[in-house]
C-alpha positions in Angstrom: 9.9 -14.4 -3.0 11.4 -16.4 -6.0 13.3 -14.9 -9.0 13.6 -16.1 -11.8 16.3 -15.0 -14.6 16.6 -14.7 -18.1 18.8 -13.2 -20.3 18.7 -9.3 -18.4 15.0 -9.6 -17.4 14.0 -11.2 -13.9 10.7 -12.3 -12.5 9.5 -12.8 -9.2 6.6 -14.2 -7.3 5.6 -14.6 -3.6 3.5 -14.0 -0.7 3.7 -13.6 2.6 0.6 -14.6 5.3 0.9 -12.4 8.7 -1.6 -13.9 12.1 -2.4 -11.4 15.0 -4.2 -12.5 17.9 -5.1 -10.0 20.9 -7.2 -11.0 23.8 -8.8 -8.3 26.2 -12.0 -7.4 28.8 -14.5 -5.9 27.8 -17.2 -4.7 30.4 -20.4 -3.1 29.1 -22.8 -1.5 31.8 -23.0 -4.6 34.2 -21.9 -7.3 31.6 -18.6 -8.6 30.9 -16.6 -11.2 28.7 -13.2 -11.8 27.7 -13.1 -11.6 23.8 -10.5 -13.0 21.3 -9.7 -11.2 18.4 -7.7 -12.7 15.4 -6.2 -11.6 12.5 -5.3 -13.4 9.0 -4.0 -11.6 6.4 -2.4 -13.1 3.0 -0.7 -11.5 0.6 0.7 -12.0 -3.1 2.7 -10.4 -5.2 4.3 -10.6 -8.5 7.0 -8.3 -10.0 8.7 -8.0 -13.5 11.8 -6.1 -14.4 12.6 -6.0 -18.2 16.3 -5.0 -18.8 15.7 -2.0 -16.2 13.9 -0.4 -18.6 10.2 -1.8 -17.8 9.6 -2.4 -14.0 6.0 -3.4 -13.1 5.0 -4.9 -9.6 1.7 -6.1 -8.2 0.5 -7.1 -4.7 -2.8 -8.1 -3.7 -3.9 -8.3 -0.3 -7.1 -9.9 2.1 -7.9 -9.1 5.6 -9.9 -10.9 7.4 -10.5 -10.2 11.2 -12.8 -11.9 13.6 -13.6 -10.7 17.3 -15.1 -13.6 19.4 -16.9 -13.5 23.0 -16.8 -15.9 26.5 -20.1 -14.7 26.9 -23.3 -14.8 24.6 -24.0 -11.2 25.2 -21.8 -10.6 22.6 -22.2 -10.9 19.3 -19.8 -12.4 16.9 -17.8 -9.8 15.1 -16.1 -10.2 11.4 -14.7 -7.8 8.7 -13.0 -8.5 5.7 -11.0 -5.8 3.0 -8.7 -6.3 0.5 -6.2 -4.2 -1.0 -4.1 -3.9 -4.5 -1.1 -2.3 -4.9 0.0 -1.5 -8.4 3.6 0.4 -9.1 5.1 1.0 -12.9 8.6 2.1 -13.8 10.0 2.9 -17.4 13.1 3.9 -17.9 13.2 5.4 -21.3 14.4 7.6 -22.6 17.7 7.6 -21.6 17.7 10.3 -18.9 14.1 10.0 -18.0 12.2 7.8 -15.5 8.7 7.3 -15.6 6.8 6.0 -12.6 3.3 5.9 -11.3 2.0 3.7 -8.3 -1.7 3.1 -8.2 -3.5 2.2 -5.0 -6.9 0.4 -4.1 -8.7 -0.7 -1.1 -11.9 -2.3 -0.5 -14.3 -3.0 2.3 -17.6 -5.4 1.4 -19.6 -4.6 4.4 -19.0 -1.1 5.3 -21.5 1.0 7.5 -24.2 3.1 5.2 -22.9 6.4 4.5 -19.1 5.5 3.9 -17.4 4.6 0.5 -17.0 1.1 0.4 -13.6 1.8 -1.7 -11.3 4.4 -2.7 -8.3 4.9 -5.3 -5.1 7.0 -5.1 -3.2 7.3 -8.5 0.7 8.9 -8.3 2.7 9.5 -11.1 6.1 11.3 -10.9 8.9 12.4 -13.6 12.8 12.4 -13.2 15.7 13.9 -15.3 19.0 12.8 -14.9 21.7 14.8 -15.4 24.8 16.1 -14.7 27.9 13.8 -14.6 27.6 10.2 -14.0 23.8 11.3 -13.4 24.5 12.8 -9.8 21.8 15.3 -9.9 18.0 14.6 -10.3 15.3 17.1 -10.9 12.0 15.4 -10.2 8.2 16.6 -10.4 5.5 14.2 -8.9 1.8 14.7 -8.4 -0.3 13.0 -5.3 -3.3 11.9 -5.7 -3.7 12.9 -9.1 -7.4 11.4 -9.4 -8.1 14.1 -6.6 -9.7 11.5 -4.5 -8.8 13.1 -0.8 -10.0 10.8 1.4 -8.3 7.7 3.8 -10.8 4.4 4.8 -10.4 1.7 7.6 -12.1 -0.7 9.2 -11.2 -2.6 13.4 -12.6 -4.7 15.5 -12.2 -2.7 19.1 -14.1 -4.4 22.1 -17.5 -5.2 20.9 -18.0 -2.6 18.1 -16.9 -2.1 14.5 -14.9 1.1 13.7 -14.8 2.7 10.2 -12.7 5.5 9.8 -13.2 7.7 7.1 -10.9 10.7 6.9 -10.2 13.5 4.3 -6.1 13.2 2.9 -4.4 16.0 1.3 -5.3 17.1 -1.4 -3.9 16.6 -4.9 -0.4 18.4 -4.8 2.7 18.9 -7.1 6.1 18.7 -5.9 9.3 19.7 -7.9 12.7 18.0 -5.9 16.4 18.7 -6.8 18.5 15.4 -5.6 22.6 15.8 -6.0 24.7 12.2 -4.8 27.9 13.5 -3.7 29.1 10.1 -4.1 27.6 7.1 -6.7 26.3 4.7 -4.8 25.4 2.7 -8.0 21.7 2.3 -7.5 18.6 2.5 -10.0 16.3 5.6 -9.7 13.0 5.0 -9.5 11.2 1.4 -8.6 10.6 0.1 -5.4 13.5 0.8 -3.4 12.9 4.7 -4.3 9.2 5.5 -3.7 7.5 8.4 -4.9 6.8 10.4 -1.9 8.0 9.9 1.7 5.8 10.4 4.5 
């Protein structure tokens, strides 16, 4: 990542490119074959933070995954998704934080049958109070687009797996936080996510 400052408002912008490589046998009735399967996946992201009052971040990300075979047998196997990851903060007024994470993911090629994207949208509400604003009372709702379901997509010996699984289901949740001690940091943003699984 690189920041950039001025005045109380910072910017930043990076990425980050992750490589995986696995290598395994793969025996299928009376044929076998080593295969090689790699992994490349880039990522970007951008993030803006005005005064700690406006906090917006952005991350985009491919995955690209290719399954190769020793013998012809076996097919060539690719897949390729991308996901977005969108957060906002506001902190305004005073004693109340705003913040609402929204969540994409696609898959081009996906088997008939299956979405080929989904969306998960999830907002939450804190109120500061009490002394030096020790105590939080906060209210967040998951998956407030109701969406319910989870997607994936591997390579796994010679086959392409989608997973497509029901999530739970749109929920509220009402939290009391008291710090018996000020450790000086912001609520809400990044470093505080909205719901901890």
């Amino acid at each position: 990542m690189k920041d950039f400052k001025y005045d109380k408002n910072k910017f930043s912008i990076g990425g980050t490119v992750r490589v995986s490589y696995g290598r395994s046998l793969v025996l299928l009735n009376s044929t076998q074959s080593y295969s090689q399967t790699w992994g490349f996946y880039p990522e970007v992201e951008g993030r803006v933070n005005l005064d700690d009052k406006l906090e917006i971040s952005q991350s985009f990300t491919l995955n690209h995954r290719r399954s190769t075979y020793e013998n012809n047998a076996f097919d060539e196997l690719r897949i390729n998704t991308c996901t977005s990851k969108s957060e906002i903060v506001v902190r305004l007024p005073k004693k109340l934080v705003w913040e609402a994470t929204f969540d994409y993911w696609y898959n081009s090629n996906t088997a008939p049958g299956l979405q080929k994207s989904y969306v998960r949208l999830n907002a939450g509400l804190t109120f500061l109070f009490m002394k030096n604003d020790r105590a939080q009372l906060k209210l967040s709702v998951y998956d407030l687009l109701d969406q319910n379901i989870t997607a994936s997509r591997y390579i796994r010996e010679n086959l392409i797996e989608d997973y497509q699984t029901v999530a739970l289901t749109r929920y509220g949740m009402l939290t009391f936080t008291y710090n018996i001690r000020n450790f000086g940091g912001k609520v809400g943003g990044r470093q505080n996510p909205l719901f901890w699984f």
